[in-house]
N, CA, C and O atoms as a GROMACS GRO file, in nm:
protein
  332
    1UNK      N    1  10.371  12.514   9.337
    1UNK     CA    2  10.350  12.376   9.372
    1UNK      C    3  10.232  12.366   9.470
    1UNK      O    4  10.202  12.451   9.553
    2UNK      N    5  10.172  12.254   9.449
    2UNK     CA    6  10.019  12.256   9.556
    2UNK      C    7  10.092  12.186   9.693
    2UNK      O    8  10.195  12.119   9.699
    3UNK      N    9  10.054  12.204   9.737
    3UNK     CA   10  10.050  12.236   9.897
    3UNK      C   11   9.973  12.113   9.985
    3UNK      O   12   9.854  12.126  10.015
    4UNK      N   13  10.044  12.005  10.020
    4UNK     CA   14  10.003  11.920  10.074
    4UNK      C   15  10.003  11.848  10.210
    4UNK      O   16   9.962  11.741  10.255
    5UNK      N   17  10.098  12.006  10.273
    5UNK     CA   18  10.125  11.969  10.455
    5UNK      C   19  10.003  11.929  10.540
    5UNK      O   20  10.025  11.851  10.633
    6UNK      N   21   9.863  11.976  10.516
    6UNK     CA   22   9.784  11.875  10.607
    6UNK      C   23   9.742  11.721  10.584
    6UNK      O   24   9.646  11.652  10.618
    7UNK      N   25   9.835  11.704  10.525
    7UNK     CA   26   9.812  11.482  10.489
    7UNK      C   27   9.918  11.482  10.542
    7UNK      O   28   9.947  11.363  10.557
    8UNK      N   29  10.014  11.560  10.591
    8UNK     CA   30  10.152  11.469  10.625
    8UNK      C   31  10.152  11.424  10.766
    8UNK      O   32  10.256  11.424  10.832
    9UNK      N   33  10.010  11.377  10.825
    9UNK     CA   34  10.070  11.317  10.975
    9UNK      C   35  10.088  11.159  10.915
    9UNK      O   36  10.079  11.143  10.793
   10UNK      N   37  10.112  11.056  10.994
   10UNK     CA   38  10.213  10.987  11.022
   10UNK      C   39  10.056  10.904  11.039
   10UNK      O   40   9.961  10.918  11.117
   11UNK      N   41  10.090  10.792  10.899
   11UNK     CA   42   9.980  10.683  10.906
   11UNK      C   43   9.886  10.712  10.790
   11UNK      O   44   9.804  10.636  10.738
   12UNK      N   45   9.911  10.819  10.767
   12UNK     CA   46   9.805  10.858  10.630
   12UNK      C   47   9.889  10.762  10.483
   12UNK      O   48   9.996  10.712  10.452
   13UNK      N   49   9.728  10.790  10.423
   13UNK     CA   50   9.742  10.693  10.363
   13UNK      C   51   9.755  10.814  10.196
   13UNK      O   52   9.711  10.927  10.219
   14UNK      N   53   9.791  10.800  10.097
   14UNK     CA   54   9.791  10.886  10.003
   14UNK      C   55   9.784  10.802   9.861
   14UNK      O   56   9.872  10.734   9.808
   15UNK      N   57   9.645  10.833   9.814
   15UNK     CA   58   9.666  10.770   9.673
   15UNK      C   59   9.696  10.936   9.584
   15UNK      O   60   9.699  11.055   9.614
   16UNK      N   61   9.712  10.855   9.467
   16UNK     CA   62   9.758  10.975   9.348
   16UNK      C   63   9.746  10.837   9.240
   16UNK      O   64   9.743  10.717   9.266
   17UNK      N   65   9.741  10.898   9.133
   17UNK     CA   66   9.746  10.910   9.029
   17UNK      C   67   9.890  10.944   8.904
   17UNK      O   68   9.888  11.056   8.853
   18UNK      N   69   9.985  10.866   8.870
   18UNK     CA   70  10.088  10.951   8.810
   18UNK      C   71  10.080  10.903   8.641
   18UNK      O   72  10.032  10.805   8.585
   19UNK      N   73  10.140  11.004   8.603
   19UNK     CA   74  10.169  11.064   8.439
   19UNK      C   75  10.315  11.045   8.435
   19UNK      O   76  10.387  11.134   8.479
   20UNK      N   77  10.359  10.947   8.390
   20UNK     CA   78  10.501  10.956   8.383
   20UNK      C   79  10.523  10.996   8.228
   20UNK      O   80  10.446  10.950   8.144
   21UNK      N   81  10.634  11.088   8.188
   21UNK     CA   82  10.727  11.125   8.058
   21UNK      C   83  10.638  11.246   8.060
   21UNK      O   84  10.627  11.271   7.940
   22UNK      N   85  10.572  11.331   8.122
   22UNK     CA   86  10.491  11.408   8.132
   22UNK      C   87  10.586  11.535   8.029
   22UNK      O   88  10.690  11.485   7.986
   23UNK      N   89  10.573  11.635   8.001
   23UNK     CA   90  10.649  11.772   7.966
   23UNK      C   91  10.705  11.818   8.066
   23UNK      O   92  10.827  11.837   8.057
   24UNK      N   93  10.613  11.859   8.230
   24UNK     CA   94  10.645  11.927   8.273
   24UNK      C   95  10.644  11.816   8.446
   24UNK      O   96  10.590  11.706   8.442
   25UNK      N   97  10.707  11.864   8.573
   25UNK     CA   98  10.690  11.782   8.642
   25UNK      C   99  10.551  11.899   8.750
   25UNK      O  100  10.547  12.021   8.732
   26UNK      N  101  10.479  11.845   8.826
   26UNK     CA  102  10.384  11.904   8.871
   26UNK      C  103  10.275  11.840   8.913
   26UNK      O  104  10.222  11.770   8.828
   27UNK      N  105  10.203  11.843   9.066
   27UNK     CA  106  10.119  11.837   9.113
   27UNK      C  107   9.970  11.881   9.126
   27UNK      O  108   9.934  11.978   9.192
   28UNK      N  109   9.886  11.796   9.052
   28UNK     CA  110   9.779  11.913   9.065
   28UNK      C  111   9.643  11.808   9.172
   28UNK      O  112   9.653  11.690   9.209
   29UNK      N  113   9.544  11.889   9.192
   29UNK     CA  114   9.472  11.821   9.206
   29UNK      C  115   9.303  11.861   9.114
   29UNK      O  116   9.244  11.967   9.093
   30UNK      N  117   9.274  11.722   9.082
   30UNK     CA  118   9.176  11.714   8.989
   30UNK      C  119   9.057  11.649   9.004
   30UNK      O  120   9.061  11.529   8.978
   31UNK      N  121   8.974  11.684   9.032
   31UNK     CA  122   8.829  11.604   9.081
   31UNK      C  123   8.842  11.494   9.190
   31UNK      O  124   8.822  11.373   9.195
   32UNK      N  125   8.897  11.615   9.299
   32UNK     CA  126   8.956  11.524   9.388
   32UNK      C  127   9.004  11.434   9.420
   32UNK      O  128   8.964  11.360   9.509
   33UNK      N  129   9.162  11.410   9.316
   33UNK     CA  130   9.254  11.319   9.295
   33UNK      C  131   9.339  11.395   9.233
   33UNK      O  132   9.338  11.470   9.135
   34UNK      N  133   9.454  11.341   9.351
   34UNK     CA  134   9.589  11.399   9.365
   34UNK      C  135   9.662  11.332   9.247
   34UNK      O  136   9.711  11.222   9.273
   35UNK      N  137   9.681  11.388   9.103
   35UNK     CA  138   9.765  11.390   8.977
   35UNK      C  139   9.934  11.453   9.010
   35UNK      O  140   9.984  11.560   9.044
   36UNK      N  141   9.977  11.323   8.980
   36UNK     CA  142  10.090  11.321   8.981
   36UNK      C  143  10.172  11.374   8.844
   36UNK      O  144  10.119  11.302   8.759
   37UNK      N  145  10.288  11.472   8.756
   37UNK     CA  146  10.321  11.428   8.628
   37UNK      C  147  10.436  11.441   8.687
   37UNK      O  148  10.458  11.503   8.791
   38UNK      N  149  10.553  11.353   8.589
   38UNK     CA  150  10.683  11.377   8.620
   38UNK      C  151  10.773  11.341   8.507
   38UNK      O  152  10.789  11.224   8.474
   39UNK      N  153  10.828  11.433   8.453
   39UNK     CA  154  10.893  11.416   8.323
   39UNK      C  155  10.974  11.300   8.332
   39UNK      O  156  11.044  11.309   8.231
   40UNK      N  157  11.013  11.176   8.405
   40UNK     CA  158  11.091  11.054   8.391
   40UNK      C  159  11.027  10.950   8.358
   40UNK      O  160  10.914  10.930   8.402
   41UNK      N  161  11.077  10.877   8.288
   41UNK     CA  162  11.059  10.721   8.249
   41UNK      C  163  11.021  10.651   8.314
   41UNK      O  164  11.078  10.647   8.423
   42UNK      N  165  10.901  10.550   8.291
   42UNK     CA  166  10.904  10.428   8.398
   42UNK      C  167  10.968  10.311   8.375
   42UNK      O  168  10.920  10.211   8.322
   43UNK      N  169  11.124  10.331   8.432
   43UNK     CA  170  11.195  10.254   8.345
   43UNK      C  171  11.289  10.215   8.500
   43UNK      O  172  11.372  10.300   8.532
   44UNK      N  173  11.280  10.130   8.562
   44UNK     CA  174  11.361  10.049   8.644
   44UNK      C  175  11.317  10.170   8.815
   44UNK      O  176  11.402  10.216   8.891
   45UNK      N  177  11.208  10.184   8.824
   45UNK     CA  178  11.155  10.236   8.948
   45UNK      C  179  11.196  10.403   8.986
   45UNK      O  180  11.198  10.468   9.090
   46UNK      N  181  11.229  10.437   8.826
   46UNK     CA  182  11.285  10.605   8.838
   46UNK      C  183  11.154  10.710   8.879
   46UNK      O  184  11.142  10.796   8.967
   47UNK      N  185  11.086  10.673   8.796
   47UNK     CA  186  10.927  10.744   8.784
   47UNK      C  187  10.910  10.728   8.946
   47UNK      O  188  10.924  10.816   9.030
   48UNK      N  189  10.873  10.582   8.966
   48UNK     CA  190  10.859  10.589   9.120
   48UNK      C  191  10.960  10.724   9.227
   48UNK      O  192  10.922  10.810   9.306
   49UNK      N  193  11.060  10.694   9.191
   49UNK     CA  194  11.158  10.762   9.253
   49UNK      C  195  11.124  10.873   9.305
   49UNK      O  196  11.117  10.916   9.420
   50UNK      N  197  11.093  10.935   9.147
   50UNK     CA  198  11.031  11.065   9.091
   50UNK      C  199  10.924  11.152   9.192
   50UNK      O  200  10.924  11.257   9.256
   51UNK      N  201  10.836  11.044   9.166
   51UNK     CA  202  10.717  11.085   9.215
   51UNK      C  203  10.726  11.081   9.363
   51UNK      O  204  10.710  11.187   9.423
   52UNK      N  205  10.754  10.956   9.439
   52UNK     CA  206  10.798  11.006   9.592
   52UNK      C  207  10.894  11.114   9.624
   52UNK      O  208  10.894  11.129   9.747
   53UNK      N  209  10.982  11.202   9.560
   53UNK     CA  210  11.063  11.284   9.600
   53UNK      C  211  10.974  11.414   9.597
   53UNK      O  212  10.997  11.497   9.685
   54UNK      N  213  10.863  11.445   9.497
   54UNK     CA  214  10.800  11.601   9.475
   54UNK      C  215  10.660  11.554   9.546
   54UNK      O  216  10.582  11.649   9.547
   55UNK      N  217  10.609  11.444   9.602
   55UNK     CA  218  10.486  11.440   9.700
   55UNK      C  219  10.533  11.480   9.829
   55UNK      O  220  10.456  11.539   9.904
   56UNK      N  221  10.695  11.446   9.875
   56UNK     CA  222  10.764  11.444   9.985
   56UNK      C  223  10.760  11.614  10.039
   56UNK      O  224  10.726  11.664  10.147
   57UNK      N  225  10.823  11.685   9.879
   57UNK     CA  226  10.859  11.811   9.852
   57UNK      C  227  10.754  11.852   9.913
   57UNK      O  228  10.760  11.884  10.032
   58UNK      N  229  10.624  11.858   9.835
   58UNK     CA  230  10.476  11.886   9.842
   58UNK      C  231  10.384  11.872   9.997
   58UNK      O  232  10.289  11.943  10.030
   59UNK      N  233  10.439  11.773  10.067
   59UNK     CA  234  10.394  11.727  10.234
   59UNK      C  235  10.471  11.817  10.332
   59UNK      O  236  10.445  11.827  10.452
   60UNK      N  237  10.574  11.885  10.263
   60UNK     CA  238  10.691  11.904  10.365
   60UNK      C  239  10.754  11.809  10.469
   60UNK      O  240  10.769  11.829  10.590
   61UNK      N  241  10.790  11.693  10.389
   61UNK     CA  242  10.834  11.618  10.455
   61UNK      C  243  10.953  11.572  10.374
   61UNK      O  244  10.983  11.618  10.264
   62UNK      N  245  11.029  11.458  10.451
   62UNK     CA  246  11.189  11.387  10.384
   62UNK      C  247  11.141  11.299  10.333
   62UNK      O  248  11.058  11.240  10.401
   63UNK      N  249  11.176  11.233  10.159
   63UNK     CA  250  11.131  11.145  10.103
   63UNK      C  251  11.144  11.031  10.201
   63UNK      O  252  11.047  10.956  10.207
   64UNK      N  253  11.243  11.005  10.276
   64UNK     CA  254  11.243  10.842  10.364
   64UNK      C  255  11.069  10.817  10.468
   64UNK      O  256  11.016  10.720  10.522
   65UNK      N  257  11.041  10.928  10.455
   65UNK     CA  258  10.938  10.939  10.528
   65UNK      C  259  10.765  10.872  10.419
   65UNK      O  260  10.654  10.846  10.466
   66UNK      N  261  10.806  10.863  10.285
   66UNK     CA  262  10.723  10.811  10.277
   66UNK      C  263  10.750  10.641  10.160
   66UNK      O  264  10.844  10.595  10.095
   67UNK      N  265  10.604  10.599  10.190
   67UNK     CA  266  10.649  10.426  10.132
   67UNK      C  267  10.550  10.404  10.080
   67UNK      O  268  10.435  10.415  10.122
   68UNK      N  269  10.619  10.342   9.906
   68UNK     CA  270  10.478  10.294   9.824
   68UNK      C  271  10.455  10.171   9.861
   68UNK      O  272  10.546  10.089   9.874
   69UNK      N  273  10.313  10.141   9.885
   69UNK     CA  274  10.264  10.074   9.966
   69UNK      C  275  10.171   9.946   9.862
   69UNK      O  276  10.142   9.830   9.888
   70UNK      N  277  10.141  10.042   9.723
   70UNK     CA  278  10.056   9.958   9.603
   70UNK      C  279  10.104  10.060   9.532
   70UNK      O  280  10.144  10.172   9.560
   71UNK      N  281  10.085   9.968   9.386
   71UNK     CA  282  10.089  10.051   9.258
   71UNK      C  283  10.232  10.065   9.222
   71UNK      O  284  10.275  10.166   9.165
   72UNK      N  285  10.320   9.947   9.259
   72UNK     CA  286  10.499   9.948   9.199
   72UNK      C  287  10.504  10.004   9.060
   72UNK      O  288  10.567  10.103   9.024
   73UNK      N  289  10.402   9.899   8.962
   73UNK     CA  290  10.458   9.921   8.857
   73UNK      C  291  10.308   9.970   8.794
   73UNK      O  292  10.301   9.962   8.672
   74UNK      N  293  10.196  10.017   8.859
   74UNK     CA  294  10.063  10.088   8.756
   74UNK      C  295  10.068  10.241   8.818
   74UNK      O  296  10.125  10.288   8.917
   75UNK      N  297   9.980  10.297   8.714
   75UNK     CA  298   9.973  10.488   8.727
   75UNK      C  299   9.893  10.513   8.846
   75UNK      O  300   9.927  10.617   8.902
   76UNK      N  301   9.765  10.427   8.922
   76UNK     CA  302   9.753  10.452   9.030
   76UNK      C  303   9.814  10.404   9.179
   76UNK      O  304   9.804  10.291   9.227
   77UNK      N  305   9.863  10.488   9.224
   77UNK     CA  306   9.977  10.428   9.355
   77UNK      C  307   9.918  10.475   9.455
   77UNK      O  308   9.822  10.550   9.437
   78UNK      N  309   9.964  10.439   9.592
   78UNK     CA  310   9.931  10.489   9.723
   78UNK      C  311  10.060  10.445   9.804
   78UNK      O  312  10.125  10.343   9.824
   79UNK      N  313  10.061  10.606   9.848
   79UNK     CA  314  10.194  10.622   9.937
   79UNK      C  315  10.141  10.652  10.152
   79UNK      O  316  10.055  10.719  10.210
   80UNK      N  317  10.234  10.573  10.190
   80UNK     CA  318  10.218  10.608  10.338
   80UNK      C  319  10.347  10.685  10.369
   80UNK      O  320  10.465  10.677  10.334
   81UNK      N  321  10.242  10.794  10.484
   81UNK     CA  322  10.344  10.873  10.588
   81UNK      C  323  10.359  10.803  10.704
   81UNK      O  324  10.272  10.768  10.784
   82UNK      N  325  10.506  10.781  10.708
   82UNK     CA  326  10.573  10.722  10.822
   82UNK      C  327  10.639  10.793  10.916
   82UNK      O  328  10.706  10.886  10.873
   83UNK      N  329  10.639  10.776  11.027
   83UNK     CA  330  10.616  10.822  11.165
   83UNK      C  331  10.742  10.834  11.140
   83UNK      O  332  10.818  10.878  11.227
   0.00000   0.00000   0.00000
């Protein structure tokens, strides 16, 4: 998994990119943009779910710690780390 503990101070701002129904679930980064895939549906805010739980994983941080901020329901989102 890529390795994303130096974004996790408190106020950062995090866009990505996600692939939902993907094959596999996984973080990469790609022409400097953080690609999200996550094998779930975007089907009633699961994908979302999804994807904040393995960026959380990825920050070393507790999912409550972070909040989509834009991008509810499109593939580009931006998540904040909360203090």
């Amino acid at each position: 998994m890529t390795d994303l503990a130096h974004l996790a101070t408190p106020g950062t701002e995090i866009a990505v990119r996600v692939t939902p129904k993907a094959s596999r679930t996984a973080i990469r980064i790609e022409k400097d943009q953080i690609r999200v895939y996550v094998t779930t549906a975007p089907e009633g805010g699961k994908a979302n779910a999804a994807v904040q739980k393995l960026l959380a994983k990825a920050l070393g941080i507790a999912k409550s710690r972070l909040t989509l901020i834009r991008g509810q329901t499109a593939r580009d989102k931006v998540f904040r780390v909360d203090g």
